[in-house]
N, C-alpha and C positions, 0 to 999 in steps of 0.2 A: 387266439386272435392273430390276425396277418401282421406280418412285420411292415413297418411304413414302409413306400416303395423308393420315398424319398432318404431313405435310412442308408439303403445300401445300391448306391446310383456305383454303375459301372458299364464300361463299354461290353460288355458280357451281355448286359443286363438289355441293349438294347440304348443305353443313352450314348447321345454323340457329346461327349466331354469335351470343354476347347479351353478350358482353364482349372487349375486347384492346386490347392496347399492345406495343410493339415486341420484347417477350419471349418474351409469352404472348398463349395467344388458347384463350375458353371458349365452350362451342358446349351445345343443349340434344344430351343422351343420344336416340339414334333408339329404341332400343329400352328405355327406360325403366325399373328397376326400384322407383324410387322414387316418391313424389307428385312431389319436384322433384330430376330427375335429369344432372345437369351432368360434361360432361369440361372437363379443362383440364388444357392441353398447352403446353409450351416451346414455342418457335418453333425452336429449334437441337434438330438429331434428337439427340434421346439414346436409346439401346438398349429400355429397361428400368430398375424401380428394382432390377435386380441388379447394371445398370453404375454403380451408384454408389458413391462411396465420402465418406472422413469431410470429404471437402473440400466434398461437397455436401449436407450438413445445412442449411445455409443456402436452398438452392434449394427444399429440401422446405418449409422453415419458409414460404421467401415464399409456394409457393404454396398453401397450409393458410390466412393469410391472405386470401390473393387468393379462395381459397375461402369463406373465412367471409366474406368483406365482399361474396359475391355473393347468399348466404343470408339474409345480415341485410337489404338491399335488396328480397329475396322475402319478406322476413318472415318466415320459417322459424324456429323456435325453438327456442334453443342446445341445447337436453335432448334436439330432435328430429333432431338430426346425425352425417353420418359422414361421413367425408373420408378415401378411403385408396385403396391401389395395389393391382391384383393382382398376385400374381409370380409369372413366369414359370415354365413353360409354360401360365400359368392365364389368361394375357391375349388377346387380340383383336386387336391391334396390335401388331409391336415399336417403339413410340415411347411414352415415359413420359411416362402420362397419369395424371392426378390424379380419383378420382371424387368431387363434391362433391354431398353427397344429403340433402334434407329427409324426413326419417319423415312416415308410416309405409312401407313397402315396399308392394309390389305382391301377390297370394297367390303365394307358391313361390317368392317371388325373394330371399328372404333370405339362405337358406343359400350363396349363391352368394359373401355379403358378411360372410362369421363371422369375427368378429375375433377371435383368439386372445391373452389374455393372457399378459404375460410370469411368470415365475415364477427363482425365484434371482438369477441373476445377469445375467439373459435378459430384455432388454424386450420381445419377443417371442416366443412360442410358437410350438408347428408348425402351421402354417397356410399356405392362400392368398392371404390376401389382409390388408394391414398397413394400421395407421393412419396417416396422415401425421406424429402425433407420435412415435407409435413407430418411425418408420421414421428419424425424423430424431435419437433420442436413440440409434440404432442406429447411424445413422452416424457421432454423436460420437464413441462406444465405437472407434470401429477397426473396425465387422463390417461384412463383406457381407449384404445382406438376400436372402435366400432363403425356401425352404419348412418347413426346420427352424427350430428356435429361434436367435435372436442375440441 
């Protein structure tokens, strides 16, 4: 079996790295959808944000953080931000990568990144793709983050 490719990210490797410490490590997006299009990935494979659960609401909170304090360094401004995951089977990778993205979008590449509001009792709605705070007040709750609502 292939080793993830997000396992062993290095400038060797082809990735443009522009931040990391022994956890994480953020690299510019190859294929851009953003004016400034940033992954940022754990260093320990984790599946997906489906294999998570309420004990790692905290991992999502740091890296939303670690997000935003790579944005504010680019200058990006806070109104022109989105930080969030796709979910599975909507992702590119199975290794849970955080997208960190200064507006405006690219043409046709938004809808790839629609965030669905939660409603009732649900911080999220049926969607693909979750925002890092939604995803991390989802896992306080007790849910799994999927494509339905939690």
């Amino acid at each position: 079996m292939a080793r993830c490719q997000f396992c062993d990210i290095s400038t060797a490797k082809g990735f443009n790295i522009i931040w990391e410490n022994e956890f994480f490590v953020a690299f510019w997006d190859r294929k851009p959808a953003a004016e400034v299009h940033i992954q940022l990935v754990p260093r320990q494979h984790i599946e997906s944000i489906k294999s998570l659960n309420k004990n790692d609401a905290e991992l999502v909170r740091s890296m939303k953080t670690i997000g935003e304090e790579l944005l504010d360094d680019l200058g990006s401004p806070p109104s022109m931000r989105v930080l969030g995951f796709h979910v599975p089977p909507f992702n590119s990778v199975n290794h849970l990568y955080l997208h960190v993205q200064g507006l405006p979008y690219k043409p046709l590449r938004q809808a790839k990144y629609r965030i669905s509001s939660g409603f009732a009792h649900f911080n999220k709605g049926f969607g693909w793709f979750v925002e890092a705070e939604q995803a991390a007040r989802s896992l306080e709750a007790g849910c799994t983050i999927g494509v339905f609502p939690c």
